[in-house]
MIBA-225532 format. One record per residue (C-alpha): x, y, z; residue number from 0. Coordinates in steps of 0.25 Angstrom, whole numbers. Each point is the difference from the previous one (the first is absolute). Layout:
N
X,Y,Z,NUM
...
***
This chain:
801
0,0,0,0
4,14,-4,1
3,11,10,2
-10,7,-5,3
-11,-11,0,4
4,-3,14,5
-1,14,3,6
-14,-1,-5,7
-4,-12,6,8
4,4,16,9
-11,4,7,10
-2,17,3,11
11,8,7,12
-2,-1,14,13
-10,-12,1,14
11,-11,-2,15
10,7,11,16
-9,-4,12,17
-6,-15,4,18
-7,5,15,19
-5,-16,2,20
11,-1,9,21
-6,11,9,22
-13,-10,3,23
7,-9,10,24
8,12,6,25
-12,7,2,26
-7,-12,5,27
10,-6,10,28
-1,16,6,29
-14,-1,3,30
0,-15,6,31
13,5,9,32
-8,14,5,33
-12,-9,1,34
7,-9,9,35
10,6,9,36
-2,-3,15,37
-6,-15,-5,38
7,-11,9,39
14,-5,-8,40
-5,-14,1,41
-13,2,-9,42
7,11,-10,43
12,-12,-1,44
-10,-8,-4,45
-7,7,-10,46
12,2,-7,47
4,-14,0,48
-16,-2,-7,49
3,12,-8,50
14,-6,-5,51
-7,-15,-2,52
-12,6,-9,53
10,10,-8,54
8,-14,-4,55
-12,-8,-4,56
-5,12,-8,57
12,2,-7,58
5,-16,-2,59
-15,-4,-3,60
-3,8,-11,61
2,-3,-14,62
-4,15,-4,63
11,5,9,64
12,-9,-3,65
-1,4,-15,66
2,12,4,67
11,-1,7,68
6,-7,-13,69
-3,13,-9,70
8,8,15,71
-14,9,1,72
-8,1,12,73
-15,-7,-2,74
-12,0,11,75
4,-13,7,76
14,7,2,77
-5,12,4,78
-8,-6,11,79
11,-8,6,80
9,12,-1,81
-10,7,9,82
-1,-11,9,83
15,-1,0,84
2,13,6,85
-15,-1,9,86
9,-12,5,87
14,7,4,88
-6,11,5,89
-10,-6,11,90
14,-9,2,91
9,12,2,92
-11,7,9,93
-2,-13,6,94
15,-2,5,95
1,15,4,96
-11,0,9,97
4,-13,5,98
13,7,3,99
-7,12,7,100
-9,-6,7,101
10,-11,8,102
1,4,15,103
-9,5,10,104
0,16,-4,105
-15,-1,-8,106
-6,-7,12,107
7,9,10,108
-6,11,-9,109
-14,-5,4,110
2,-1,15,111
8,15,-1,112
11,-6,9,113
13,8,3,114
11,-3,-6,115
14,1,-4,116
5,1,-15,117
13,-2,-6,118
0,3,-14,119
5,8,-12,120
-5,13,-6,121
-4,-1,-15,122
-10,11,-1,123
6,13,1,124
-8,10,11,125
-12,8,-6,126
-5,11,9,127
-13,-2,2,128
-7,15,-2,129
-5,6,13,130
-1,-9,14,131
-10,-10,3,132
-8,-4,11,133
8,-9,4,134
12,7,-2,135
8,-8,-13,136
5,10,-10,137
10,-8,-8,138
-2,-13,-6,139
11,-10,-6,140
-1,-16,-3,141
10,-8,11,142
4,-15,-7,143
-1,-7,13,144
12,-9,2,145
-3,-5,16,146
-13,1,8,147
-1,-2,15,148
-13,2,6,149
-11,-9,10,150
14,-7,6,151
3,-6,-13,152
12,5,-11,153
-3,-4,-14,154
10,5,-13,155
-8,2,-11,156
0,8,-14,157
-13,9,1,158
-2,15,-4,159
-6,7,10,160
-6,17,-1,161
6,10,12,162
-9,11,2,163
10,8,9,164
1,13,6,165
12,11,-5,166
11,-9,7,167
0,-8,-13,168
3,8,-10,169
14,-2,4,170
-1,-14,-6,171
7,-4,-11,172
-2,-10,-12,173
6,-12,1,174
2,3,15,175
-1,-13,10,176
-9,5,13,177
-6,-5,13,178
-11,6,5,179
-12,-4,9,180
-16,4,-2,181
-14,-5,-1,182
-2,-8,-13,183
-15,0,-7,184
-5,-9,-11,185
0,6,-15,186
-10,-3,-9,187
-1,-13,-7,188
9,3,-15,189
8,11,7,190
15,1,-4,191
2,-1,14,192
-3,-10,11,193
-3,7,11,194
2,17,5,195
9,4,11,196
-5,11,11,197
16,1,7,198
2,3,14,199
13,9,-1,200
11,3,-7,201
6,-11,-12,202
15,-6,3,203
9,1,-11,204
8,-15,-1,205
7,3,-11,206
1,10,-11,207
-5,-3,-14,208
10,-7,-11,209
10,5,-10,210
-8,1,-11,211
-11,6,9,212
10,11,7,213
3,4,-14,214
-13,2,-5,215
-4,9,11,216
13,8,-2,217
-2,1,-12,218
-15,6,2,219
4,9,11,220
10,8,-8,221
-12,2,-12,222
-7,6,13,223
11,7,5,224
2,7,-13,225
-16,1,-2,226
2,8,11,227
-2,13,-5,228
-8,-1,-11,229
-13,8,0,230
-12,-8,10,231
-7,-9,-13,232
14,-1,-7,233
6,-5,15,234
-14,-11,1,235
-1,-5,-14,236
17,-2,-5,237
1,-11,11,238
-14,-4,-5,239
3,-2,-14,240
13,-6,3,241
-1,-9,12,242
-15,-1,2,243
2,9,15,244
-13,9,1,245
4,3,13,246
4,15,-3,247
-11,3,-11,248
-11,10,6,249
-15,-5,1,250
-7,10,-9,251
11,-5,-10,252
-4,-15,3,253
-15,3,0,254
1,9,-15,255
8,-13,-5,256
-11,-10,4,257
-10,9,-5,258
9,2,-14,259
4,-18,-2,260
14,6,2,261
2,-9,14,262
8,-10,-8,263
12,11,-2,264
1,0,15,265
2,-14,3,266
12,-8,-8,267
-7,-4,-13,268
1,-9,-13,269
2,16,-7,270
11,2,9,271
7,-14,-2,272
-2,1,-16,273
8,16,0,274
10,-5,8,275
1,-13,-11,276
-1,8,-10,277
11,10,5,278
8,-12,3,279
-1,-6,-15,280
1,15,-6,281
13,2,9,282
6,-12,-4,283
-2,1,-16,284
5,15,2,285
14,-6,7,286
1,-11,-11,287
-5,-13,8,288
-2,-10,-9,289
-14,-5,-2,290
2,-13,7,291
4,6,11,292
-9,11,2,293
-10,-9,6,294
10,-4,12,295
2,16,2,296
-17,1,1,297
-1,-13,10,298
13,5,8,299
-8,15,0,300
-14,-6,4,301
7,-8,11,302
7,13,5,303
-14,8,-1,304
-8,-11,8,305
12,-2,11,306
-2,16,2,307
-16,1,-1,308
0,-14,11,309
-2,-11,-7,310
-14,-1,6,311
-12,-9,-7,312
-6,14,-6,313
14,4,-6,314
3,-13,-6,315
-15,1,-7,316
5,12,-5,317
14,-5,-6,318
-8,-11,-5,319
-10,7,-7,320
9,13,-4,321
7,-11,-9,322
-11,-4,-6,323
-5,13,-3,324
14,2,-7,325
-1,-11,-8,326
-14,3,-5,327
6,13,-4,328
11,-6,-9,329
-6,-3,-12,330
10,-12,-3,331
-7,-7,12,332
-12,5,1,333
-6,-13,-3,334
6,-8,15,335
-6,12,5,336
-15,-8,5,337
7,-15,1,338
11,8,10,339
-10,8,8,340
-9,-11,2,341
13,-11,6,342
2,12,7,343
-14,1,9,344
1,-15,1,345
15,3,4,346
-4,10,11,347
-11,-8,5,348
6,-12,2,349
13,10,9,350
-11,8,6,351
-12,-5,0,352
-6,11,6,353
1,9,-10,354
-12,-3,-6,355
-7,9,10,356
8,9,-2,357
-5,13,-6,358
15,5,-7,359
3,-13,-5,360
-15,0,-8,361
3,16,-5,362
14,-5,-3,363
-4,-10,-7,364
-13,6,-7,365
11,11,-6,366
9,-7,-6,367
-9,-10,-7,368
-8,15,-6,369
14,4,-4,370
0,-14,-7,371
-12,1,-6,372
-1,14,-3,373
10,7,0,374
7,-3,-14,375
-13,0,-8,376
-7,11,8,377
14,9,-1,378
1,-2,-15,379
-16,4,-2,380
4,11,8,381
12,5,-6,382
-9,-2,-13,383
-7,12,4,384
12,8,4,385
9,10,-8,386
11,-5,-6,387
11,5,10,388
-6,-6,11,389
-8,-13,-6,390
11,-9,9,391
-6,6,12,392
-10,-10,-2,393
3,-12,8,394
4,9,12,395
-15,6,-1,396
-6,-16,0,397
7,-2,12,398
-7,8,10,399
-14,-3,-6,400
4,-15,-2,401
4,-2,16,402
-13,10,3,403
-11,-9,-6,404
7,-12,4,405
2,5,15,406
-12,6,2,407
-9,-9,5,408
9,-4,10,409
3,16,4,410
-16,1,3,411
1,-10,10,412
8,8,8,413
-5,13,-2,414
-15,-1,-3,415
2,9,-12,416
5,2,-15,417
11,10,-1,418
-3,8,-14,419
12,6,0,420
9,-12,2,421
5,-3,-12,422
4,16,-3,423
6,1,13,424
10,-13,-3,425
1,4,-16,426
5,12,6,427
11,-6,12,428
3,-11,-10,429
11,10,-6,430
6,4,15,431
1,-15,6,432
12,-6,-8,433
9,14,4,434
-5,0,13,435
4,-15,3,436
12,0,-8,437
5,12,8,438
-4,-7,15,439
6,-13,-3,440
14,6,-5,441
-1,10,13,442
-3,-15,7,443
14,-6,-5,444
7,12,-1,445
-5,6,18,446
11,-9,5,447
14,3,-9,448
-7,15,-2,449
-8,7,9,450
0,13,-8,451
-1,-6,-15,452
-13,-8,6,453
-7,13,6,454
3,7,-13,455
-8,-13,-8,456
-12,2,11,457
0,14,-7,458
0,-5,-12,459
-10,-10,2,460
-9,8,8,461
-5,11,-13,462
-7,-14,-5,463
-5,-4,13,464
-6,15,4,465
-5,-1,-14,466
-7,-13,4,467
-5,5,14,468
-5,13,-8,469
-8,-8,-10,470
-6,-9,9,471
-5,11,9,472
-6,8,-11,473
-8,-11,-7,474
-4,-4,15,475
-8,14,1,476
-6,-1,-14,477
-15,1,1,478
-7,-14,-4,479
14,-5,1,480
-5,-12,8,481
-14,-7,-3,482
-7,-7,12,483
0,-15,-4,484
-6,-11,8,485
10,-8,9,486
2,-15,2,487
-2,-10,-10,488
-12,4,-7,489
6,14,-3,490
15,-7,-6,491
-11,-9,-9,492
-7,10,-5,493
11,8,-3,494
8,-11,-7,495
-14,-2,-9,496
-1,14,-4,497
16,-2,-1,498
-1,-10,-12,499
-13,6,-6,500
9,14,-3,501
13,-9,-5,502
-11,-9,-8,503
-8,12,-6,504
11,11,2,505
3,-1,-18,506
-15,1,0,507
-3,13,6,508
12,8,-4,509
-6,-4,-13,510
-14,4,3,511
7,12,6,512
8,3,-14,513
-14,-1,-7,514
-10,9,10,515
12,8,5,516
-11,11,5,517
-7,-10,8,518
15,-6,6,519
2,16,4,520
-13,1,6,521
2,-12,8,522
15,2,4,523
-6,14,5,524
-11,-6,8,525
9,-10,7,526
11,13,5,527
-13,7,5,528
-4,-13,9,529
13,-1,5,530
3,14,3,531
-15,7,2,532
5,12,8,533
6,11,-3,534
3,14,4,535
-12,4,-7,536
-9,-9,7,537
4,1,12,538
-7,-2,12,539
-6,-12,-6,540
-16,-2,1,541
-7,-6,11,542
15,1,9,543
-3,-3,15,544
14,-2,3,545
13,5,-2,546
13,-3,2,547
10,14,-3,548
13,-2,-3,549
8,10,11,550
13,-6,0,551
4,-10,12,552
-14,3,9,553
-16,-1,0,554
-10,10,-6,555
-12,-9,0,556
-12,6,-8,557
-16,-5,2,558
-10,6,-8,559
-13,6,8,560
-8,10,-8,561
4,7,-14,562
13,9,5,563
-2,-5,13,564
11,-11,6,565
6,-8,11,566
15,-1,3,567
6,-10,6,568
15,6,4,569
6,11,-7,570
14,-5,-5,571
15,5,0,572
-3,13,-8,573
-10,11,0,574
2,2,-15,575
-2,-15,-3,576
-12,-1,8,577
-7,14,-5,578
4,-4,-14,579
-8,-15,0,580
-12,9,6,581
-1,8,-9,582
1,-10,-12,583
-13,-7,8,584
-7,14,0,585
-2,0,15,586
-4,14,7,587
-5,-6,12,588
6,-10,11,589
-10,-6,6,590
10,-7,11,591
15,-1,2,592
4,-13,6,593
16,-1,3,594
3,-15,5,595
11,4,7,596
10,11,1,597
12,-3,-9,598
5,12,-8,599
-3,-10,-13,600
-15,0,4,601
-2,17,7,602
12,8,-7,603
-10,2,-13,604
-11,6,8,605
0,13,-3,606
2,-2,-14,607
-14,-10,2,608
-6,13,7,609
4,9,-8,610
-12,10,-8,611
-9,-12,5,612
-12,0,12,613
6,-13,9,614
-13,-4,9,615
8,-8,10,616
12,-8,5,617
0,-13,5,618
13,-5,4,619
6,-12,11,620
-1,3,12,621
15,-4,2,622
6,14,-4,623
15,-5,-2,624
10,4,-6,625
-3,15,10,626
6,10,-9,627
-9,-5,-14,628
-12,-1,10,629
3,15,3,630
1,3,-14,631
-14,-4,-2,632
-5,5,13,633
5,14,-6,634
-8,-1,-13,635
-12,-5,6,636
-2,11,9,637
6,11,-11,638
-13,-4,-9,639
-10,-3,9,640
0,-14,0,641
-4,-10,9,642
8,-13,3,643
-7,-13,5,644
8,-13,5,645
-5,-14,-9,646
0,-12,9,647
-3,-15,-2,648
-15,-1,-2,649
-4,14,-5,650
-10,1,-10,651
4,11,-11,652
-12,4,-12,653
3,10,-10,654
-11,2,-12,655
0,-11,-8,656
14,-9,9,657
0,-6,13,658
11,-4,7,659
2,-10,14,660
13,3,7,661
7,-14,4,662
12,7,5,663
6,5,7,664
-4,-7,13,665
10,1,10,666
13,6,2,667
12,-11,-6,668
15,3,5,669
7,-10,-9,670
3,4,-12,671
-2,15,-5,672
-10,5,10,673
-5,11,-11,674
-1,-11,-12,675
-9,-10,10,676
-8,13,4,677
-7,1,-15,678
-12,2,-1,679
-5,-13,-8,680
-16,3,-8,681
-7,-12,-7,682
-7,11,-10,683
-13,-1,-8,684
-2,8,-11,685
-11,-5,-9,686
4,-13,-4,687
13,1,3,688
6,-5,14,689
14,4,3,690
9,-3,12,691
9,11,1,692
14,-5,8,693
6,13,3,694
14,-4,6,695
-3,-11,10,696
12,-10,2,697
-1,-14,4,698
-3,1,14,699
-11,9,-2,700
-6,-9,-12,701
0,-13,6,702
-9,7,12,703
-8,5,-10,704
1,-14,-5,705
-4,-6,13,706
-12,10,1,707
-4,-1,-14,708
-1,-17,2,709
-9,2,14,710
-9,10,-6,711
-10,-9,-10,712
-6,15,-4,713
17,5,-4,714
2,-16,-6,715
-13,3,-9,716
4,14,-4,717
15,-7,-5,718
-4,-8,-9,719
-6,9,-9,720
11,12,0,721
2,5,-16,722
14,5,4,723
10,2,11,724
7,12,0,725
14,-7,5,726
8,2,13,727
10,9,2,728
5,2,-15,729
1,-14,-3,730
9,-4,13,731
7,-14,3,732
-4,3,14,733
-16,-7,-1,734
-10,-10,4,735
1,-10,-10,736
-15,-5,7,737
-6,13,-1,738
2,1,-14,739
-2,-14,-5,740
-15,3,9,741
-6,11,-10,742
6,-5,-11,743
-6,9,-10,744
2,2,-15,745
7,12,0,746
11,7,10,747
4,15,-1,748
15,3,3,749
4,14,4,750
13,2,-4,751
12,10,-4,752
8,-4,-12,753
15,-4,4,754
-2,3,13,755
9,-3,11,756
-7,-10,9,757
-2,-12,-10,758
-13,1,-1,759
-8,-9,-4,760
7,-10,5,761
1,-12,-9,762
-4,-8,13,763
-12,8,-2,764
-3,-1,-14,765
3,-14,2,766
-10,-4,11,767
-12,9,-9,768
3,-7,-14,769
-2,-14,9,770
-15,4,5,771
-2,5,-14,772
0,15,1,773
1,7,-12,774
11,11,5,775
1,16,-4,776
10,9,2,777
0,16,0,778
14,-1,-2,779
-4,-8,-13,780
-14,4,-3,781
-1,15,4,782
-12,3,5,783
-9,-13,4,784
-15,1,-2,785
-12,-9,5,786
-12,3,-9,787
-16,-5,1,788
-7,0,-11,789
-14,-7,0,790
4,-7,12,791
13,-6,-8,792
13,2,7,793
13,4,-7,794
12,6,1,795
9,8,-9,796
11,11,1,797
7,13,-3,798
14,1,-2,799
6,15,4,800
***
């Protein structure tokens, strides 16, 4: 056969690079090992014996599938046993490790929450755990338990085991052998860890970690050392980048990353692993490596990156699939690209099994099987469409929307909602990524032998990562940006079928489009004006009952009464702030002023809130602490006439149109902030909206509240129909988990102050919110925050300044 004939006889570019039927018994043996975790070894031995029996009889017993094997393709018969195959050595690989874990008495100490005494090795670094508990645990890390003594028995084992500590272990290190004693409690069944230890003390240092483990953290000490004195994001996101340490990275910067799909540049990631390869081979072929050995300089690299980064399950997942992503980029190989990526779940698996409930490894994976799909025929339509000059920015256009569509349904699970903006936010940091990581691992190598040249790479590497940080935070505040979704596993289904209809149908409307490009425009139109339906211009929004105003790090807490007419719940940090969301809303007339507490964030706006207005009355704590800012008040009220009533637990407040119950204050709290645990908490009525409204109460004063709210049937009634809770103290780490988890409502208000210098919201805060499915706003992020009821309908939307 002629080339050309042969040329005309192969099957259409693209369709003959990719056989994905290797995928089915990757994706299959996943599913039986998530469904299967915390089954007794001895039944999940077994089932991979009957697994590994009928695969055999399948493939030796069919006459279909031995032809195929003679003409070397994969037939229905083989298919099947291959999934059976890896069905088989997964369950036997989870089988063995639980086996191995659970041996020794520390599960069944666990249920009997003995005290004991552990001896083990650290092999999860410390992660501070935002803001203080109950129980007073701030810092988690994983403990491999070497020796157990406990009930009058000493028992060595192999079993991983989660410290929830206090501040004494951050001084911990990786790798590091420890004693220490504490309270063990059972973990759930399928945990990655067997028990959770409560300790009792300080831990006792045996021995320090190894070599290879010494040099690692020296190594990642020098990047923070010269990170130093980089700008805040630039200090928080290069170690990110580079070694997966968010520990310096600021809160709003986390949150505006979650809200953007840009977390996986703050954790070590395949993108990460495939620059650094990439940078390896490109080095190598500048310096004149020969090609057979450019491959030992990329595994000797890859070794050196994972070594640095810990060679932790979550970073070998990402060397893994960082790889494979390369591979599927080279168009030479793009073809192993699926058969590699699926050996390499099965692979994974059967080293971890417990990554299969792990959400990184499913959005690491999930991305680099779009960019293998996608990416090469979605980057060459692209570039299609593009200008001559830059039609080979194609494939780096597909990659971003590849990973987004094939990530998405996951990232709802942990957010509850769409991100709109998501793919323009990573098609924008896509650029900075490779600079910025290229620059922290060289200022990694070189911290050691060069203090000065490494800080002077942190410079140069931090332009690209305050590029990032500045991206992320500015499609984080776009309106529309996020679109509410519902969470679990109905909302990732119905997102993964919407999902395939837009790749099925995409060629189909962009046609239709092309063809009525009127009606395209009209509905492109239609879809920005439900996404972003406030404006300056519309502003205040029908039917508002409540408002949120955006004053900076403080309250200003608007409720509707009567046209022109409003209460206000706090008064903010700035007079000009406060007077300016007044005016906006077009009120003359304050019905009532009620300040929680005395905080200069909560009283130093009143007199702009006063200002040119008629201001009925002040309602206030009766705690008037701090002295100086109660006096401030006390002076005002009495310069304009004003009188000033105390709010206790158990007054009744009615306003035209809202009511409101106080529920707090109730008594006089000295732990804690006396002021904060003074506020003044109203569960407000305002025609079919109900609103709790927090002021700045800590966790002593919410857990009373709590406590009160479960012994009163009438306040238990009331919480389970609140619309929204206006949140605590700007979104603070120092709350009732109880209290918050009891209302439960659809919607929580933050009033915040953008980069502010508290934290807030904490991501401890945002956290426990996004677990009892609130759907969170942000001044800082939305502007002014609005409740609006329309025909009895409750909304909310926004207004940014």
């Amino acid at each position: 056969m002629t080339a050309r004939r042969a040329a005309a006889a192969a099957p259409p570019h693209g369709a003959r690079d990719l056989d994905l039927r290797l995928l089915v018994p990757a994706l299959v043996s996943w599913a039986v090992g998530a469904a299967t975790l915390g089954v007794a070894p001895p039944l999940l031995a077994v089932a991979a014996g009957c697994c590994l029996v009928v695969g055999a009889l399948v493939l030796w017993g069919a006459p279909r599938a031995r032809r195929a094997r003679r003409r070397g393709i994969i037939g229905v018969e083989a298919l099947a046993a291959l999934v059976l195959a890896a069905v088989a050595l997964v369950l036997a690989a989870t089988s063995g490790h639980s086996a191995v874990r659970e041996a020794g008495p520390v599960r069944a100490l666990a249920r009997e929450r003995a005290t004991v005494e552990l001896t083990g090795v650290v092999t999860k670094d410390p992660v501070v755990v935002g803001g203080q508990r109950l129980d007073g645990a701030a810092v988690r890390l994983v403990l491999r338990v070497e020796q157990v003594s406990g009930r009058g028995r000493r028992s060595r084992v192999s079993t991983p085991v989660l410290v929830m500590g206090d501040a004494a272990w951050q001084r911990v290190q990786w790798h590091e052998r420890v004693r220490v004693k504490g309270i063990l409690l059972e973990s759930a069944p399928g945990d990655d860890v067997v028990a959770v230890l409560r300790p009792r003390g300080e831990p006792r240092s045996l021995s320090p970690p190894g070599v290879v483990a010494r040099a690692a953290e020296h190594l990642r000490a020098g990047l923070r050392a010269a990170a130093a004195p980089l700008p805040p994001d630039a200090r928080g996101l290069l170690p990110a980048l580079v070694i997966g340490d968010t520990s310096r990275t600021p809160p709003d910067l986390t949150e505006a990353m979650l809200a953007t799909g840009m977390t996986h540049l703050s954790a070590v990631s395949g993108s990460n692993v495939a620059v650094i390869l990439a940078f390896a081979l490109g080095g190598a072929a500048l310096l004149g490596v020969r090609r057979r050995w450019r491959p030992v300089v990329a595994v000797t690299v890859l070794a050196g990156f994972v070594v640095l980064a810990r060679p932790e399950p979550s970073v070998v997942r990402a060397a893994a699939m960082g790889t494979i992503g390369l591979i599927g980029l080279s168009r030479s190989r793009r073809a192993a690209g699926p058969p590699v990526l699926s050996a390499a779940v099965v692979v994974l698996l059967v080293v971890d099994p417990w990554l299969s409930r792990s959400y990184g490894f499913a959005l690491s994976t999930l991305a680099t099987l779009g960019l293998l799909l996608f990416t090469r025929t979605w980057g060459e339509a692209i570039g299609s469409r593009l200008p001559r000059r830059i039609r080979s920015w194609g494939p780096a256009i597909a990659i971003p929307v590849a990973a987004q569509a094939m990530c998405a349904p996951v990232v709802v699970l942990l957010q509850g909602s769409v991100s709109l903006v998501g793919v323009l936010a990573n098609l924008l940091a896509a650029p900075l990524v490779a600079p910025a990581t290229v620059a922290g691992v060289s200022a990694a190598g070189l911290a050691p032998l060069w203090p000065f040249g490494a800080r002077l790479l942190c410079w140069a590497g931090a332009l690209p990562t305050l590029g990032i940080a500045k991206v992320a935070r500015t499609c984080a505040t776009i309106p529309g940006g996020t679109l509410p979704w519902p969470d679990g596993a109905v909302g990732a289904l119905l997102l993964t079928v919407v999902t395939l209809l837009v790749l099925l149908s995409g060629r189909w409307w962009a046609h239709r489009a092309r063809v009525h490009p009127a009606l395209a425009a009209a509905v492109v139109v239609l879809l920005l004006a439900t996404t972003a339906p406030t404006s300056v211009a519309t502003w205040p929004p029908p039917g508002w009952r409540f408002v949120a105003c955006d004053v900076g790090q403080g309250d200003a807490l608007v409720l509707a009464t009567t046209p022109g007419h409003a209460v206000l719940v706090d008064a903010g940090p700035d007079p000009t702030s406060v007077n300016a969301c007044l005016r906006r809303l077009g009120v003359h007339v304050l019905d009532s002023v009620v300040l929680s507490h005395f905080h200069a964030d909560h009283v130093d706006g009143l007199s702009g809130a006063l200002a040119g207005r008629h201001v009925r009355e002040i309602l206030a704590t009766p705690v008037r602490e701090p002295d100086y800012q109660w006096s401030q008040v006390q002076t005002l009220a009495r310069a304009r006439g004003i009188p000033v009533h105390d709010v206790v637990a158990g007054d009744h407040l009615s306003w035209p149109g809202v009511t409101a119950d106080a529920w707090w204050p109730a008594r006089r709290i000295a732990a804690g902030s006396v002021p904060n645990n003074a506020s003044v908490v109203l569960a407000v009525r305002s025609g079919p909206v109900d609103l709790l409204l927090l002021g700045d109460v800590e966790r002593e004063a919410a857990h009373a509240l709590l406590l009160q709210l479960r012994r009163d049937p009438a306040m238990t009634a009331r919480a389970a129909g609140f619309d929204v809770v206006k949140v605590a103290h700007h979104g603070s780490g120092n709350l009732d988990e109880g209290l918050l988890a009891e209302v439960r409502a659809p919607v929580a208000v933050i009033s915040v102050g953008k980069d502010n210098d508290y934290g807030h919201p904490s991501p401890k805060a945002l956290e426990v919110l996004r677990h009892n499915g609130y759907a969170v706003l942000r001044t800082d992020q939305r502007g002014d925050v609005a409740v609006v009821a329309v025909d009895g309908d409750v909304g909310v939307t926004w207004r940014r300044r």
